[in-house]
C-alpha positions in Angstrom: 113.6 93.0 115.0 112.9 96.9 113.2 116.2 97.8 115.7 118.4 94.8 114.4 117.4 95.7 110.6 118.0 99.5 110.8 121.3 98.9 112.4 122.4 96.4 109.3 121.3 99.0 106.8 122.6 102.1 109.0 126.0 100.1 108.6 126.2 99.0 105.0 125.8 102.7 104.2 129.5 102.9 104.0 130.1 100.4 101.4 130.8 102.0 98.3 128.7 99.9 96.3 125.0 99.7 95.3 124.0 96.6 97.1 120.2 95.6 95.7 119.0 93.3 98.6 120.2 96.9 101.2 117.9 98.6 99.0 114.3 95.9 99.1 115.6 95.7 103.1 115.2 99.6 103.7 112.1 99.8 101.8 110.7 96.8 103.8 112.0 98.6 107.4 110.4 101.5 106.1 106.8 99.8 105.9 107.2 98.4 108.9 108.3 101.0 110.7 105.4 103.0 109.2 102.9 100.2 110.3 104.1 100.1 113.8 103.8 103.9 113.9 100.2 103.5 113.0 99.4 100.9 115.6 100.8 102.8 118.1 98.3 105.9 117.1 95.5 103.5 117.1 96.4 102.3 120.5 96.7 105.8 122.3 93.8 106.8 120.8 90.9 106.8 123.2 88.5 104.7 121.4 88.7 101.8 119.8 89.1 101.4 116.2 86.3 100.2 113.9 86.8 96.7 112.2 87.5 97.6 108.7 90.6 99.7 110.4 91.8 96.5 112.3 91.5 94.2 109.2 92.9 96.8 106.8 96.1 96.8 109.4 96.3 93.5 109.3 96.2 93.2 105.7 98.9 95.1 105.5 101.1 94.1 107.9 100.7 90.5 106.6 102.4 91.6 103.5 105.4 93.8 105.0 108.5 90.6 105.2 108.9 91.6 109.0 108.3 90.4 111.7 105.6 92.7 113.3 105.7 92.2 117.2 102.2 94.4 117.1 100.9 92.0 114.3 99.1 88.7 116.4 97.8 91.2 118.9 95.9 93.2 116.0 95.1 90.1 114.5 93.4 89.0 117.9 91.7 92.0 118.4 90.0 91.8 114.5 89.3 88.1 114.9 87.7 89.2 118.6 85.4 91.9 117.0 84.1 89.0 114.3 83.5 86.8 116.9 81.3 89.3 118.7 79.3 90.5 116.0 80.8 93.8 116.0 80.4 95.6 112.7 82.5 98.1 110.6 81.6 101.5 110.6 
């Protein structure tokens, strides 16, 4: 999905007009890009990441209007850590 948006906003780059929805798309691509970027830190990491990181990601990636591919895996992972007891730092 990130691919497919960054190629429609790569391409409307040579219109010579200022094109508002191009503009709330890139900023939106942007986010996500930055979120995935961030799980993908969290995930190379060695250790596992305390709760209040997982629901802080989640938070945040609930708001981003992309779809996330990382997002119901992080999602799990929080919900997981609830169900277990497992408590922020």
């Amino acid at each position: 999905m990130i691919n497919t948006l960054e190629a429609i906003v790569n391409e409307t780059k040579d219109i010579p007009a200022q094109l508002p929805n191009v503009a709330s798309l890139a900023s939106a691509l942007k986010k996500a890009k930055d979120w995935v970027a961030t799980v993908e830190v969290l995930q190379a990491n060695e250790h596992d990441p305390y709760l209040d990181v997982l629901e802080d990601l989640v938070n945040q990636g609930r708001t981003i209007p992309v779809r996330l591919d990382p997002l119901p895996q992080v999602g799990r992972c929080e919900f997981i850590c609830h169900l277990c007891g497992l408590n922020s730092r």
